[in-house]
C-alpha positions in Angstrom: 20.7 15.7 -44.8 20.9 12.0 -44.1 19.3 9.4 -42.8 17.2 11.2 -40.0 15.4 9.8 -36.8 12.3 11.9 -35.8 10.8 12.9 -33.0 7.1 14.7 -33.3 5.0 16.5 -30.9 7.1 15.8 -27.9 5.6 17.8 -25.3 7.6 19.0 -21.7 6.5 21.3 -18.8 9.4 23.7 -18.3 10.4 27.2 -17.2 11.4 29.5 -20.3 10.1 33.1 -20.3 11.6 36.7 -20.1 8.3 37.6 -17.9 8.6 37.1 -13.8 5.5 35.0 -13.9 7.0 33.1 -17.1 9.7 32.3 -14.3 7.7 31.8 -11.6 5.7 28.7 -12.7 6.0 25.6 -15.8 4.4 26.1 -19.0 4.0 23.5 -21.8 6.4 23.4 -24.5 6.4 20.7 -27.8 9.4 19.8 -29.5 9.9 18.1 -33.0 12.9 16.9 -33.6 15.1 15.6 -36.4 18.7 13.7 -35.6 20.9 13.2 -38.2 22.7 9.8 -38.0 24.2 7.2 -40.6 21.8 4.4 -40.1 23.7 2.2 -42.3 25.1 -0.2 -39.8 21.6 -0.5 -37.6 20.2 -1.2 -40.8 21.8 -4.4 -41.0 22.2 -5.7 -37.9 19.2 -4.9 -36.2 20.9 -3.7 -33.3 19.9 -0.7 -30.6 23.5 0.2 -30.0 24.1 0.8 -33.6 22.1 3.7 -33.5 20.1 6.5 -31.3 17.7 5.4 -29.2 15.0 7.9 -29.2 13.8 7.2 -25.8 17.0 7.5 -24.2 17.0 11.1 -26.2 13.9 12.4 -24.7 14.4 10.5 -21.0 17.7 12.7 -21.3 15.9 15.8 -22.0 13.2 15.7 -19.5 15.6 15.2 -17.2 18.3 17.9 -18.1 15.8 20.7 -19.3 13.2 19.7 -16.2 16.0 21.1 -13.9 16.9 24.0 -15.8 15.0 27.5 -16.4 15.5 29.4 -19.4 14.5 32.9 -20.6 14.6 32.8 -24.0 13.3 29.8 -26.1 16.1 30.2 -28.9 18.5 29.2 -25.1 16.1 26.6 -24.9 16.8 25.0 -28.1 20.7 25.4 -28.0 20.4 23.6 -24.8 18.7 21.1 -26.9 20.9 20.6 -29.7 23.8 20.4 -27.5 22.3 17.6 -25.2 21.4 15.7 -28.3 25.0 16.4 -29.6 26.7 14.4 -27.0 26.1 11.6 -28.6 28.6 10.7 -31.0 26.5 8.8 -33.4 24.5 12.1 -33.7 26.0 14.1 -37.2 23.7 16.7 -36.8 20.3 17.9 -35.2 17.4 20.3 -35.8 15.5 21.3 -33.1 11.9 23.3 -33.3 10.2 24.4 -30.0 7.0 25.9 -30.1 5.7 27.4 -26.7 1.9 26.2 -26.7 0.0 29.4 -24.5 2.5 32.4 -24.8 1.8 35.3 -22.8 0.6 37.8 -26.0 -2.6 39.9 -26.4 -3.0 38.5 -29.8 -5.1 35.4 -31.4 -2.0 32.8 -31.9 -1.6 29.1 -31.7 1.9 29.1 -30.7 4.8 30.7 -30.8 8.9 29.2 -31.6 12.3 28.7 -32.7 13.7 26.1 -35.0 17.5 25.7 -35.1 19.8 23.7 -36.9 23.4 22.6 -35.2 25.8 19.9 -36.5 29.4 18.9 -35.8 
């Protein structure tokens, strides 16, 4: 890997869930976050547009994944990758979603995926 930009312990309300009530109301999810981008150039000049902003990255994916429902949260993370993939700076992007109360009969913290997609 490169020269990465990170995003930690972003948290969104979505739908994802295979049960009906999974479907039937938002549950918290937190994302971390790792975009792989030559910095080289924003290094220099101290410029915004040289790189990622990583406010415009999660703006884009509260809005995109806040109007979409999802089953399955390794769906949820493709969506991810490929949202964060339209931005041609972006070289590559890593993507872990943990789901913060799943639905289980057993003592856990949390539950996720973590997926890796580049060009």
């Amino acid at each position: 890997m490169g020269d990465i930009i990170q995003i930690r312990g972003f948290e969104l309300v979505l739908f994802c869930g295979v049960l009906p009530e999974e479907q039937e109301r938002i549950q918290p999810f937190r994302f971390d976050i790792d975009i792989e981008v030559d910095m080289t150039r924003a290094s220099q000049t101290d410029e915004l547009d040289d790189t990622v902003s990583y406010a415009d990255v999660m703006d884009n994916l509260a809005d995109a994944l806040g109007s979409e429902r999802f089953a399955l949260l390794e769906r949820m993370a493709g969506r991810t990758a490929e949202l964060i993939l339209e931005n041609p700076l972006v070289l590559a992007v890593t993507v872990e979603i943990k789901k913060l109360r799943p639905p289980v009969p057993h003592a856990v913290n949390t539950t996720g995926v973590r997926l890796h997609r580049g060009r």
